[in-house]
Residue, then its C-alpha position, 0 to 999 in steps of 0.5 A: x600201127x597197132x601194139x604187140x604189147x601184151x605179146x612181148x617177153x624179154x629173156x635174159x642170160x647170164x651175160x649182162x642182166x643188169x643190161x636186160x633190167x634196164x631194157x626192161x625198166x625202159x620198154x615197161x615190162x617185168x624181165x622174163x622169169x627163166x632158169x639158166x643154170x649149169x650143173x656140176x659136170x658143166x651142162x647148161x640147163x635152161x627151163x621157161x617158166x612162163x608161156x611164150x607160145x605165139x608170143x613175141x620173144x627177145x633173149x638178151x645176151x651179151x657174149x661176155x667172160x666166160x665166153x664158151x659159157x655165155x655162147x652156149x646159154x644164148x644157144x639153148x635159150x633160142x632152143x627152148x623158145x623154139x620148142x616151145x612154139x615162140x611166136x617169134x626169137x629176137x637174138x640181141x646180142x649187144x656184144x658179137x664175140x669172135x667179130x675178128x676171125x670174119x675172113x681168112x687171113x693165113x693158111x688153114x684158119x676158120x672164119x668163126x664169126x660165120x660159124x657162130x652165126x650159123x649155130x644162132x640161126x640153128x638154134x631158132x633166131x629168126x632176127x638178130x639185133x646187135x651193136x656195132x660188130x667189129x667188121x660190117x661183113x658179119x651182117x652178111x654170115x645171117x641168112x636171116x635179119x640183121x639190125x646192126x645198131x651204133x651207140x657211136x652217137x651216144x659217145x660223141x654226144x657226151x663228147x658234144x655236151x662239154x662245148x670243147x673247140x680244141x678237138x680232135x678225134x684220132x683213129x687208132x689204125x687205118x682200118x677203123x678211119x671210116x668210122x672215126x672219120x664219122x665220129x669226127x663228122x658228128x662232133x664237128x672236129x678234124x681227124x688225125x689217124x695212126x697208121x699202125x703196123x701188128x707183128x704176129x707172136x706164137x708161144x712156144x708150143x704155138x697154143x697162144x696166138x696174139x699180135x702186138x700193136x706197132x704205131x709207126x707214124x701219126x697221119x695230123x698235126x696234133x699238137x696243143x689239141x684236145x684228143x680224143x681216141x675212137x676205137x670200137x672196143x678195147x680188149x689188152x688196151x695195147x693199141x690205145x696205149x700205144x697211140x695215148x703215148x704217140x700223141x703224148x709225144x706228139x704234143x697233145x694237151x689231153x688225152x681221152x678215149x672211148x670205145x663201145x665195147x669194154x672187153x677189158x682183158x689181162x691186165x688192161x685196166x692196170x694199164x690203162x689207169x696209168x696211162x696219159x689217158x685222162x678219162x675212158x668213155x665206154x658203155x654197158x654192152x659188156x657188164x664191168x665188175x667193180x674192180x674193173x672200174x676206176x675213177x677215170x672210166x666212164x660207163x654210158x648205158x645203151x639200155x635206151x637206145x635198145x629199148x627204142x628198137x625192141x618197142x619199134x620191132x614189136x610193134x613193126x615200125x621202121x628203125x632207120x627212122x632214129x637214126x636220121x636225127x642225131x639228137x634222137x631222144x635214144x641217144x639220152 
Protein backbone atom coordinates (compact mmCIF):
# COMPACT_ATOMS: atom_id res chain seq x y z
CA UNK A 1 0.00 0.00 0.00
CA UNK A 2 1.10 3.31 -0.67
CA UNK A 3 2.60 5.76 2.17
CA UNK A 4 0.74 8.73 3.92
CA UNK A 5 3.99 9.82 5.35
CA UNK A 6 4.36 13.27 4.51
CA UNK A 7 0.68 13.67 5.73
CA UNK A 8 1.19 12.31 9.41
CA UNK A 9 1.56 15.12 12.20
CA UNK A 10 1.86 13.88 15.85
CA UNK A 11 0.44 16.43 18.50
CA UNK A 12 1.34 16.18 21.88
CA UNK A 13 -0.11 17.36 25.36
CA UNK A 14 0.70 18.17 28.49
CA UNK A 15 0.40 14.60 29.63
CA UNK A 16 3.38 12.75 28.85
CA UNK A 17 5.55 14.48 26.33
CA UNK A 18 8.35 12.33 26.61
CA UNK A 19 5.90 9.64 25.55
CA UNK A 20 4.98 11.51 22.33
CA UNK A 21 8.99 12.16 21.84
CA UNK A 22 9.56 8.88 21.87
CA UNK A 23 6.82 8.13 19.41
CA UNK A 24 8.07 10.36 17.42
CA UNK A 25 11.85 9.49 17.41
CA UNK A 26 10.36 6.05 16.48
CA UNK A 27 7.83 6.84 13.63
CA UNK A 28 10.55 9.18 12.29
CA UNK A 29 8.81 12.64 12.50
CA UNK A 30 9.71 15.76 14.37
CA UNK A 31 6.59 16.24 17.33
CA UNK A 32 4.01 18.54 15.98
CA UNK A 33 5.03 22.59 17.05
CA UNK A 34 1.43 23.37 19.34
CA UNK A 35 0.84 25.72 21.99
CA UNK A 36 -1.15 24.26 25.10
CA UNK A 37 -1.07 26.83 27.56
CA UNK A 38 -3.35 27.84 30.40
CA UNK A 39 -4.06 31.38 31.54
CA UNK A 40 -4.35 32.61 35.24
CA UNK A 41 -7.84 32.27 35.84
CA UNK A 42 -7.38 28.44 34.68
CA UNK A 43 -8.75 28.43 30.75
CA UNK A 44 -6.80 26.40 28.60
CA UNK A 45 -5.46 27.87 25.36
CA UNK A 46 -4.39 25.95 22.60
CA UNK A 47 -3.18 27.34 19.11
CA UNK A 48 -1.45 24.95 16.10
CA UNK A 49 1.45 26.36 14.72
CA UNK A 50 1.36 24.56 11.59
CA UNK A 51 -1.07 23.42 8.70
CA UNK A 52 -2.87 20.22 9.50
CA UNK A 53 -5.71 20.86 6.78
CA UNK A 54 -6.14 17.44 4.83
CA UNK A 55 -3.52 16.25 7.06
CA UNK A 56 -3.42 12.86 8.84
CA UNK A 57 -3.54 14.03 12.63
CA UNK A 58 -2.74 11.86 15.96
CA UNK A 59 -2.85 13.96 19.77
CA UNK A 60 -1.21 12.31 22.06
CA UNK A 61 -2.53 12.36 25.68
CA UNK A 62 -2.14 10.55 28.53
CA UNK A 63 -5.23 11.42 30.92
CA UNK A 64 -2.46 11.77 33.97
CA UNK A 65 -2.23 14.33 37.31
CA UNK A 66 -3.80 16.80 37.30
CA UNK A 67 -6.76 14.96 35.49
CA UNK A 68 -9.39 17.63 34.91
CA UNK A 69 -6.53 19.70 33.39
CA UNK A 70 -5.25 16.83 30.99
CA UNK A 71 -9.03 16.04 29.94
CA UNK A 72 -9.66 19.35 28.99
CA UNK A 73 -6.32 19.82 26.86
CA UNK A 74 -7.05 16.61 25.04
CA UNK A 75 -10.50 18.01 24.32
CA UNK A 76 -9.50 21.49 22.86
CA UNK A 77 -6.71 19.95 21.27
CA UNK A 78 -9.26 17.62 19.06
CA UNK A 79 -11.27 20.99 18.95
CA UNK A 80 -8.48 22.87 17.15
CA UNK A 81 -7.80 19.81 14.68
CA UNK A 82 -11.28 19.81 13.80
CA UNK A 83 -11.86 23.66 12.97
CA UNK A 84 -8.95 23.42 11.12
CA UNK A 85 -10.13 21.15 8.50
CA UNK A 86 -7.80 17.97 9.77
CA UNK A 87 -7.72 15.35 7.22
CA UNK A 88 -8.36 12.92 10.05
CA UNK A 89 -7.90 13.01 14.52
CA UNK A 90 -6.59 10.03 16.00
CA UNK A 91 -7.32 10.59 19.87
CA UNK A 92 -4.31 8.28 21.67
CA UNK A 93 -4.80 7.91 24.68
CA UNK A 94 -2.53 5.67 26.52
CA UNK A 95 -4.07 5.79 29.75
CA UNK A 96 -8.16 6.00 29.72
CA UNK A 97 -8.95 7.90 33.12
CA UNK A 98 -12.46 7.34 34.88
CA UNK A 99 -12.03 3.15 33.38
CA UNK A 100 -13.78 2.07 36.73
CA UNK A 101 -17.22 4.07 36.74
CA UNK A 102 -18.27 1.65 33.20
CA UNK A 103 -21.40 0.59 34.91
CA UNK A 104 -23.65 1.49 37.60
CA UNK A 105 -23.04 -0.20 40.60
CA UNK A 106 -25.39 1.54 43.56
CA UNK A 107 -28.16 3.92 43.23
CA UNK A 108 -28.06 7.18 41.26
CA UNK A 109 -24.39 6.97 40.09
CA UNK A 110 -23.17 8.24 36.57
CA UNK A 111 -21.26 5.94 34.19
CA UNK A 112 -18.31 8.68 33.63
CA UNK A 113 -16.15 6.33 31.38
CA UNK A 114 -19.48 6.79 28.58
CA UNK A 115 -19.56 10.33 29.37
CA UNK A 116 -15.68 10.96 28.62
CA UNK A 117 -16.17 9.05 25.46
CA UNK A 118 -19.17 11.10 24.31
CA UNK A 119 -17.02 14.63 24.98
CA UNK A 120 -14.01 12.90 22.73
CA UNK A 121 -16.22 11.98 19.90
CA UNK A 122 -17.67 15.58 20.18
CA UNK A 123 -14.64 17.36 20.41
CA UNK A 124 -13.61 15.87 16.75
CA UNK A 125 -12.13 12.10 17.46
CA UNK A 126 -12.66 10.16 14.54
CA UNK A 127 -10.58 7.17 15.91
CA UNK A 128 -9.26 6.57 19.33
CA UNK A 129 -6.32 4.28 19.98
CA UNK A 130 -5.46 3.48 23.65
CA UNK A 131 -3.95 0.62 26.23
CA UNK A 132 -5.16 -1.80 27.97
CA UNK A 133 -8.51 0.05 29.47
CA UNK A 134 -9.51 -1.16 32.64
CA UNK A 135 -13.02 -2.70 31.58
CA UNK A 136 -13.33 -4.09 27.83
CA UNK A 137 -17.09 -2.61 28.00
CA UNK A 138 -15.64 0.99 27.20
CA UNK A 139 -14.82 -0.07 23.62
CA UNK A 140 -18.30 -0.37 23.25
CA UNK A 141 -19.05 3.85 24.87
CA UNK A 142 -17.11 5.02 21.13
CA UNK A 143 -19.80 5.19 18.31
CA UNK A 144 -16.35 5.57 16.36
CA UNK A 145 -13.18 3.17 16.16
CA UNK A 146 -11.53 1.72 18.97
CA UNK A 147 -7.94 0.17 18.59
CA UNK A 148 -7.54 -1.19 22.15
CA UNK A 149 -3.77 -2.01 22.34
CA UNK A 150 -1.91 -4.39 25.39
CA UNK A 151 1.63 -3.74 26.46
CA UNK A 152 0.90 -7.34 28.83
CA UNK A 153 3.22 -8.76 26.16
CA UNK A 154 5.99 -6.21 26.71
CA UNK A 155 5.84 -7.27 30.43
CA UNK A 156 5.78 -11.16 30.17
CA UNK A 157 8.56 -10.63 27.77
CA UNK A 158 10.87 -9.13 30.26
CA UNK A 159 9.26 -11.86 32.69
CA UNK A 160 10.42 -14.53 29.79
CA UNK A 161 13.98 -13.34 29.24
CA UNK A 162 15.11 -14.07 33.10
CA UNK A 163 14.71 -17.95 31.96
CA UNK A 164 13.10 -18.55 35.81
CA UNK A 165 11.40 -22.26 35.91
CA UNK A 166 9.78 -21.47 39.36
CA UNK A 167 6.92 -18.95 38.48
CA UNK A 168 3.70 -18.18 39.20
CA UNK A 169 1.56 -15.49 38.08
CA UNK A 170 -0.98 -14.31 40.70
CA UNK A 171 -4.25 -12.57 39.73
CA UNK A 172 -4.90 -10.09 42.67
CA UNK A 173 -8.72 -10.49 42.68
CA UNK A 174 -11.27 -12.95 40.65
CA UNK A 175 -12.20 -9.95 38.26
CA UNK A 176 -8.68 -9.50 36.71
CA UNK A 177 -8.43 -13.87 36.26
CA UNK A 178 -9.05 -13.80 32.55
CA UNK A 179 -6.42 -11.62 32.02
CA UNK A 180 -3.63 -13.06 34.39
CA UNK A 181 -4.72 -16.50 33.13
CA UNK A 182 -3.33 -14.86 29.85
CA UNK A 183 -0.31 -13.62 31.05
CA UNK A 184 0.17 -16.91 32.52
CA UNK A 185 -0.28 -18.59 29.32
CA UNK A 186 2.04 -16.33 27.52
CA UNK A 187 5.02 -16.99 30.37
CA UNK A 188 4.07 -20.61 30.20
CA UNK A 189 3.62 -20.58 34.05
CA UNK A 190 0.34 -21.87 36.61
CA UNK A 191 -1.90 -19.56 37.81
CA UNK A 192 -2.83 -18.85 41.62
CA UNK A 193 -5.68 -16.08 42.23
CA UNK A 194 -6.71 -14.17 45.21
CA UNK A 195 -10.27 -13.84 45.91
CA UNK A 196 -10.54 -10.55 47.37
CA UNK A 197 -13.40 -8.92 49.08
CA UNK A 198 -13.81 -4.50 49.19
CA UNK A 199 -15.84 -2.68 51.98
CA UNK A 200 -17.02 0.55 50.67
CA UNK A 201 -16.04 3.69 53.41
CA UNK A 202 -17.58 7.41 53.32
CA UNK A 203 -15.95 10.32 54.92
CA UNK A 204 -18.04 12.03 57.21
CA UNK A 205 -19.51 14.77 55.20
CA UNK A 206 -19.69 11.52 52.67
CA UNK A 207 -17.18 13.83 50.01
CA UNK A 208 -14.35 10.99 50.02
CA UNK A 209 -15.81 7.62 48.58
CA UNK A 210 -12.79 5.05 48.54
CA UNK A 211 -12.85 1.26 49.04
CA UNK A 212 -10.54 -1.00 51.02
CA UNK A 213 -9.06 -4.13 49.61
CA UNK A 214 -9.78 -7.42 51.86
CA UNK A 215 -7.77 -10.51 50.83
CA UNK A 216 -9.74 -13.63 51.98
CA UNK A 217 -8.27 -16.52 50.59
CA UNK A 218 -5.54 -17.53 48.32
CA UNK A 219 -7.00 -19.91 45.30
CA UNK A 220 -2.99 -22.26 44.43
CA UNK A 221 -0.45 -23.56 46.16
CA UNK A 222 2.30 -20.87 46.22
CA UNK A 223 4.81 -22.06 48.57
CA UNK A 224 8.48 -22.20 47.75
CA UNK A 225 7.46 -20.22 44.19
CA UNK A 226 8.77 -17.22 42.44
CA UNK A 227 5.56 -14.88 42.14
CA UNK A 228 4.77 -12.63 40.06
CA UNK A 229 1.34 -10.19 40.75
CA UNK A 230 -0.42 -8.96 37.54
CA UNK A 231 -2.79 -6.16 37.80
CA UNK A 232 -3.56 -3.79 35.08
CA UNK A 233 -2.63 -0.68 36.95
CA UNK A 234 -1.58 0.23 40.51
CA UNK A 235 -3.25 3.70 42.12
CA UNK A 236 -2.98 3.28 46.40
CA UNK A 237 -1.02 0.05 45.88
CA UNK A 238 -3.53 -1.17 48.54
CA UNK A 239 -4.41 -4.35 46.71
CA UNK A 240 -0.88 -5.30 45.61
CA UNK A 241 0.24 -4.98 49.25
CA UNK A 242 -2.52 -6.80 50.35
CA UNK A 243 -1.97 -9.82 48.35
CA UNK A 244 2.66 -9.16 48.51
CA UNK A 245 1.67 -9.95 52.34
CA UNK A 246 -0.69 -12.93 51.71
CA UNK A 247 1.79 -14.65 49.50
CA UNK A 248 4.53 -13.82 51.98
CA UNK A 249 2.51 -15.67 54.40
CA UNK A 250 1.68 -18.21 52.05
CA UNK A 251 5.28 -19.52 51.73
CA UNK A 252 6.41 -17.69 48.36
CA UNK A 253 10.32 -17.44 47.92
CA UNK A 254 10.09 -13.93 45.78
CA UNK A 255 7.66 -11.63 45.41
CA UNK A 256 7.47 -9.44 41.87
CA UNK A 257 4.75 -7.19 40.57
CA UNK A 258 3.97 -5.56 37.44
CA UNK A 259 1.12 -3.48 36.16
CA UNK A 260 0.71 -1.36 32.64
CA UNK A 261 -0.43 1.66 34.22
CA UNK A 262 1.55 3.55 37.16
CA UNK A 263 -1.11 5.60 38.83
CA UNK A 264 0.69 5.65 41.78
CA UNK A 265 -1.69 7.80 44.28
CA UNK A 266 -1.27 8.93 47.96
CA UNK A 267 1.41 7.49 49.50
CA UNK A 268 1.51 4.45 47.35
CA UNK A 269 5.17 4.55 46.33
CA UNK A 270 5.98 4.87 50.54
CA UNK A 271 4.23 1.88 50.44
CA UNK A 272 5.24 -0.04 47.98
CA UNK A 273 9.38 0.48 48.44
CA UNK A 274 8.65 -1.12 51.88
CA UNK A 275 6.68 -3.78 50.75
CA UNK A 276 7.80 -7.84 50.25
CA UNK A 277 7.80 -6.86 46.63
CA UNK A 278 11.24 -7.16 45.62
CA UNK A 279 11.01 -5.50 42.01
CA UNK A 280 7.79 -3.58 40.38
CA UNK A 281 7.74 -3.78 36.56
CA UNK A 282 5.51 -1.14 34.74
CA UNK A 283 5.67 1.00 31.90
CA UNK A 284 5.34 4.73 30.57
CA UNK A 285 1.98 5.33 29.64
CA UNK A 286 1.72 7.32 32.85
CA UNK A 287 4.81 9.96 33.11
CA UNK A 288 6.77 9.32 36.72
CA UNK A 289 8.49 12.06 38.29
CA UNK A 290 11.71 11.52 39.95
CA UNK A 291 10.56 10.82 43.35
CA UNK A 292 8.02 8.65 41.96
CA UNK A 293 10.57 6.29 41.35
CA UNK A 294 13.15 3.99 43.60
CA UNK A 295 15.65 1.33 42.72
CA UNK A 296 13.15 -1.51 42.70
CA UNK A 297 10.88 -0.05 39.97
CA UNK A 298 11.23 -0.81 36.68
CA UNK A 299 9.63 1.43 33.80
CA UNK A 300 9.38 -0.54 30.09
CA UNK A 301 8.39 2.01 27.26
CA UNK A 302 5.48 1.28 25.00
CA UNK A 303 6.60 4.20 22.58
CA UNK A 304 7.46 1.33 20.15
CA UNK A 305 4.54 -0.72 20.23
CA UNK A 306 2.71 2.83 19.76
CA UNK A 307 4.68 3.90 17.11
CA UNK A 308 4.13 0.30 15.12
CA UNK A 309 0.41 1.23 15.21
CA UNK A 310 0.29 5.01 14.08
CA UNK A 311 2.78 3.94 10.78
CA UNK A 312 0.29 0.90 10.15
CA UNK A 313 -2.81 3.32 10.79
CA UNK A 314 -1.43 6.11 8.59
CA UNK A 315 -0.53 3.88 6.03
CA UNK A 316 -3.83 1.50 6.36
CA UNK A 317 -2.57 -1.74 6.85
CA UNK A 318 -4.28 -4.11 9.36
CA UNK A 319 -3.05 -3.90 13.12
CA UNK A 320 -4.15 -7.40 14.42
CA UNK A 321 -1.38 -8.62 12.43
CA UNK A 322 1.20 -7.75 15.39
CA UNK A 323 -0.25 -9.11 17.63
CA UNK A 324 -0.37 -13.05 16.13
CA UNK A 325 3.56 -13.31 17.00
CA UNK A 326 3.98 -12.84 20.50
CA UNK A 327 7.94 -11.95 19.94
CA UNK A 328 6.82 -9.16 17.48
CA UNK A 329 9.71 -6.80 17.19
CA UNK A 330 7.04 -3.88 19.01
CA UNK A 331 7.34 -5.86 22.09
CA UNK A 332 11.34 -4.81 22.10
Amino acid sequence: MGSRFDELRIFAGNGNPELTRAICGRVGVPMGDITVAQFSNENIFVKLNETVREKDVFVVQSLASPLSDRIMELLIMLDACKRASAGRVTAVIPYYAYGRTDKKDQPRVPITARLLADMIQVAGAQQVLTIDLHAGQIQGFFSIPVTELSAQSLLVRYFADKGWNDTIVVSPDLGFAKRARNFAEMLGAPLAIAEKRRSQHLSQNGANHHSVPEVLNLIGDVTGKRCIIVDDEIATGGSILEVSHLLAEQGACEIYACCVHPVFTENAVERLKDSPIIELVTTDTLPLSPEKRWPGLKVLSVSTLIAEVIQRINRGMSVDTIFQHRHHPAWG
